[in-house]
C-alpha positions as CSV (number, residue, x, y, z in Angstrom):
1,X,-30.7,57.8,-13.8
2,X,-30.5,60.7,-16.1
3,X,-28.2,59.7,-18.8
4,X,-30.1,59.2,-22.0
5,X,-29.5,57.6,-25.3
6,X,-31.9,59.0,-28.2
7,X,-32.2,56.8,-31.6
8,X,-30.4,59.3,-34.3
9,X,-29.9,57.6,-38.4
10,X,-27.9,54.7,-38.0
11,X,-26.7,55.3,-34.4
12,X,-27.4,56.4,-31.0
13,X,-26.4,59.6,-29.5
14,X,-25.5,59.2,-25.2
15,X,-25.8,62.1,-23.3
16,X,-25.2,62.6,-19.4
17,X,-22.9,61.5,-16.0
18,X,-22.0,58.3,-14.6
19,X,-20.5,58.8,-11.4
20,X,-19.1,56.9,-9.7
21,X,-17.6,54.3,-12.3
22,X,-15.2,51.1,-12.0
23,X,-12.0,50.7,-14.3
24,X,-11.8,54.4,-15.6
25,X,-8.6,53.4,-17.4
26,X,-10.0,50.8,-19.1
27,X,-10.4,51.3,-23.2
28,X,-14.3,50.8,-23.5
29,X,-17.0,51.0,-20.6
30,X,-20.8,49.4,-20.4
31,X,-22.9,52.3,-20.3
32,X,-26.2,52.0,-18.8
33,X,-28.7,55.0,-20.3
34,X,-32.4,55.5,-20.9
35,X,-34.5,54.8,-24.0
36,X,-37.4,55.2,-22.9
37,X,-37.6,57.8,-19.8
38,X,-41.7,56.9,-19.5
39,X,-40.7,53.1,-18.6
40,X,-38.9,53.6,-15.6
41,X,-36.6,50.3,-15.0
42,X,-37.7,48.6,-18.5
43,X,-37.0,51.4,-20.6
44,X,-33.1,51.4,-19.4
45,X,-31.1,49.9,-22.2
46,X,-26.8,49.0,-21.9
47,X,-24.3,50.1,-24.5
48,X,-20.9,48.9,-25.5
49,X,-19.0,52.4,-26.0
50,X,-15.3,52.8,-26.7
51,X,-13.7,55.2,-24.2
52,X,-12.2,57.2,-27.5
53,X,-14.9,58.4,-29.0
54,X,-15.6,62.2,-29.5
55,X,-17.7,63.6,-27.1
56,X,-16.8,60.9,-24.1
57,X,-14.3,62.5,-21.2
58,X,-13.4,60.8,-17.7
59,X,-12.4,62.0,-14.5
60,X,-10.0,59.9,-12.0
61,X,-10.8,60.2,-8.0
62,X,-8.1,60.4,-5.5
63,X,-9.0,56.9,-3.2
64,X,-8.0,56.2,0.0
65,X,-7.9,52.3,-1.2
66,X,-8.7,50.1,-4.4
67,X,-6.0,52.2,-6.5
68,X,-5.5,49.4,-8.9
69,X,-9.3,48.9,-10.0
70,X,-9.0,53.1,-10.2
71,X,-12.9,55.2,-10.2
72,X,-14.2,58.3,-11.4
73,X,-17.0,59.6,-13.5
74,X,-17.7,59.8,-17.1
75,X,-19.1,62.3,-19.2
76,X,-21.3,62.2,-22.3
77,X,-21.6,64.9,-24.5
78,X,-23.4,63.7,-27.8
79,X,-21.5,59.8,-27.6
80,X,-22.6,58.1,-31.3
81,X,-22.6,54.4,-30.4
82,X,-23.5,52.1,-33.7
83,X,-26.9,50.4,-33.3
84,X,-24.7,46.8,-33.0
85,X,-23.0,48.2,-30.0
86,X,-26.4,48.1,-28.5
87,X,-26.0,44.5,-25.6
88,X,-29.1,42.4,-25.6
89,X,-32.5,44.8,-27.2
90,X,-33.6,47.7,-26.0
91,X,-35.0,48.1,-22.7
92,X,-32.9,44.7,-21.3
93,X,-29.8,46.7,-19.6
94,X,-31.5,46.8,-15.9
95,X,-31.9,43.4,-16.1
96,X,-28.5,42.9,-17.8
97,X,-27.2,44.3,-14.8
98,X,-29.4,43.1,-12.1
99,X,-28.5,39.1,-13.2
100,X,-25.3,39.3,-12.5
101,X,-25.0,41.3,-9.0
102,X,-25.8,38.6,-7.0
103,X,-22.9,36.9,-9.0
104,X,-20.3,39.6,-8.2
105,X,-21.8,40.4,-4.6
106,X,-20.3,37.2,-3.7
107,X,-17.0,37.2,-5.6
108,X,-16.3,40.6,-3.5
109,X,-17.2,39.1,-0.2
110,X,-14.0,36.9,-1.3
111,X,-11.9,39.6,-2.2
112,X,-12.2,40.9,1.2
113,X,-12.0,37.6,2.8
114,X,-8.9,37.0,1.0
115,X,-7.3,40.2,2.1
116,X,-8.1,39.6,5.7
117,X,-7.2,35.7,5.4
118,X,-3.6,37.0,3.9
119,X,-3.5,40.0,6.3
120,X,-3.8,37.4,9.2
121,X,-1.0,34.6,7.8
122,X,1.5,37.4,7.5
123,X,0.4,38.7,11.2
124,X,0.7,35.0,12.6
125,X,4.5,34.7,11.0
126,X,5.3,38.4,12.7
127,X,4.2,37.5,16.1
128,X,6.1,34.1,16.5
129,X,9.3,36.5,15.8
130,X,8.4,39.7,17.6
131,X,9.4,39.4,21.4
132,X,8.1,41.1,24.2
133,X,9.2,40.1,28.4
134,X,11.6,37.7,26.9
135,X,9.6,35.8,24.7
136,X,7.1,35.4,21.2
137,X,4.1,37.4,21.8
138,X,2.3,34.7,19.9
139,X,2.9,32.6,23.2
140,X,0.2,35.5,25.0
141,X,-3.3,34.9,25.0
142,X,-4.4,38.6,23.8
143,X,-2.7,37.6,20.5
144,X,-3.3,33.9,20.4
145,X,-7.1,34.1,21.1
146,X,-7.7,37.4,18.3
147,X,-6.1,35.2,15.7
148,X,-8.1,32.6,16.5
149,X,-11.5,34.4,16.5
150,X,-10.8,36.0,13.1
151,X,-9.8,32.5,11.1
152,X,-13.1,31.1,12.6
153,X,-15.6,34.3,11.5
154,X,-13.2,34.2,8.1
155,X,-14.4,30.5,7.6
156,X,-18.0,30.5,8.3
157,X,-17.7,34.2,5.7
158,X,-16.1,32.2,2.9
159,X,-18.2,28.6,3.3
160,X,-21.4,31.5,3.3
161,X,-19.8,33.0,0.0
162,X,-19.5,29.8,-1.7
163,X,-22.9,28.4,-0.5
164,X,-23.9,31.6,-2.7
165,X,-21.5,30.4,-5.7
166,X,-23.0,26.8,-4.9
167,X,-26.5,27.8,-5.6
168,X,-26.2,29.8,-9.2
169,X,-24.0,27.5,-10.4
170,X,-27.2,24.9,-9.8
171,X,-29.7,27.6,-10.9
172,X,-31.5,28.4,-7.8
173,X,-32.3,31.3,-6.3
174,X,-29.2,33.2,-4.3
175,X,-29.8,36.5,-3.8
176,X,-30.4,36.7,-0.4
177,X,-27.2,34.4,0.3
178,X,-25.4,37.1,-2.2
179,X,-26.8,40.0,0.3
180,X,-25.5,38.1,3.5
181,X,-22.0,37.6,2.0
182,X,-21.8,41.1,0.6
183,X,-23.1,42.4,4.2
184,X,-20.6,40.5,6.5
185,X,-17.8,39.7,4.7
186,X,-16.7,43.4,3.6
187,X,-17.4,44.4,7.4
188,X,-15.9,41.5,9.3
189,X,-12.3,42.2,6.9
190,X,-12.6,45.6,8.2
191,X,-12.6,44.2,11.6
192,X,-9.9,41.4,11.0
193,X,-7.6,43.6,9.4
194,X,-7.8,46.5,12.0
195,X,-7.8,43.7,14.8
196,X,-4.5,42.4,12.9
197,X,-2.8,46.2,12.4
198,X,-2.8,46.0,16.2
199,X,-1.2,43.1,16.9
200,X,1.6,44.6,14.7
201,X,1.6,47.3,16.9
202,X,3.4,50.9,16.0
203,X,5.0,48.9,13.0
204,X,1.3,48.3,11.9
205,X,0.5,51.8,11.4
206,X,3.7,52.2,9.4
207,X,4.1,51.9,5.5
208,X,6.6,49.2,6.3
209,X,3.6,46.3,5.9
210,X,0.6,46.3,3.7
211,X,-2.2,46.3,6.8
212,X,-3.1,49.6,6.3
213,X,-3.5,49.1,2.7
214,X,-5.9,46.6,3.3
215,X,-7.6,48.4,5.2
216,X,-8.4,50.7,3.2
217,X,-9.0,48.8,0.1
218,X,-11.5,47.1,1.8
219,X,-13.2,49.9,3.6
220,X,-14.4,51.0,-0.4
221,X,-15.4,47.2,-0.8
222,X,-18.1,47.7,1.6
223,X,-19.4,50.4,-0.7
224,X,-19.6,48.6,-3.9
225,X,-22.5,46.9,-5.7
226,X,-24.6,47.7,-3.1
227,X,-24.1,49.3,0.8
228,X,-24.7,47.2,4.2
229,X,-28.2,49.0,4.1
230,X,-28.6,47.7,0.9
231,X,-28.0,44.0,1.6
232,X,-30.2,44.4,4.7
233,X,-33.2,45.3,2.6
234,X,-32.9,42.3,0.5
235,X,-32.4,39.9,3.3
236,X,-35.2,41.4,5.0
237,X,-37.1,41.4,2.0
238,X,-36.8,37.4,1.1
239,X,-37.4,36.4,4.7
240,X,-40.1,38.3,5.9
241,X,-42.1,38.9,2.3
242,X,-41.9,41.3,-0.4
243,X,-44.8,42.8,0.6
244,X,-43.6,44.2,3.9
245,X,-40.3,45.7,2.4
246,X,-39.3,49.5,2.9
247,X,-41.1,52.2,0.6
């Protein structure tokens, strides 16, 4: 982290990049930004900063998916935040951040379960019309048994995601059941949906259904708050000891 926020009169004055960002249309963003650049993780403090003020510009990407949530970077010229707009005290944004990832980890290991889980209802109604050699291809066992396989791994994702929802709302620890939601659930959509753009066949690759969509959507869902390699380490980490985690 680069971006830095220096203590000027009455306010502080943000200065760097944040690439790449959630929401860039949104009308204020949480900006994470050093106080203290000696302290490493404890001298990162948040800030509440509206996205009109003088000195703040944004950037939009081009996505394959996620085009609703929109991302893109930010740029910080000289930002003057009021002290109030300063969340929590100084030095408190990593963990600001850090407390609620386990939180969010899970809630997008549903998001992708519940575009899979829709992807595969509409796919089930398509086969029992489509026809091939006189007859549903839902009646064929190279449809039947794919549709099958993904509403059992798209169970056992989304009882694993709750189990993780289960356990903060009881106030004990969850981060390694956040990690193994966040790892498999993003991956096995990818698999589901691209399994389910099959049975579709050509008309799956078209615009006519939202499949491909999906697919891409969730493709970017792997990415966020954290990659597969990610989630590895910190399931690696809580099971076999912090001490033997990767340098």
């Amino acid at each position: 982290m680069t971006t830095s926020a220096v203590w000027d009169g009455d306010d502080y004055v943000l200065t760097g990049e944040k690439s790449s960002i959630s929401f860039t249309e949104g009308t204020a963003a949480i900006v994470f930004a050093k106080t203290d650049p000696s302290a490493g993780a404890r001298g990162v403090s948040a800030f509440f900063v509206p996205m009109d003020s003088p000195g703040l510009g944004r950037s939009k990407f081009r996505d394959l998916g996620e085009r609703a949530i929109t991302r893109g970077a930010l740029h910080l010229d000289g930002v003057r935040v009021p002290a109030k707009n300063l969340l929590g005290r100084e030095g408190q944004g990593f963990y600001i951040i850090m407390n609620q990832f386990d939180f969010n980890r899970a809630i997008i290991a549903l998001m992708c379960i519940g575009a899979a889980q829709q992807t595969l209802e509409e796919t089930m109604e398509y086969v029992k019309t489509r026809t091939a050699f006189g007859q549903p291809i839902a009646r064929f066992e190279g449809v039947s048994f794919p549709i099958a396989e993904a509403a059992t791994l798209l169970e056992a994702a989304r009882l694993l995601s709750y189990k993780a929802l289960w356990q903060r709302d009881h106030n004990t620890p969850h981060g390694m059941e956040a990690a193994m939601a966040k790892w498999w659930a993003p991956r096995l959509a990818v698999e589901v949906i691209h399994q389910m753009l099959l049975l579709h066949g050509h008309a799956g690759y078209s615009d006519d259904y939202l499949v491909g969509q999906r697919l891409r959507d969730v493709i970017g869902l792997e990415i966020g708050d954290g990659t597969a390699e990610v989630m590895k380490i910190i399931i690696g980490r809580e099971m076999i000891g912090r001490e033997f985690r990767p340098y």
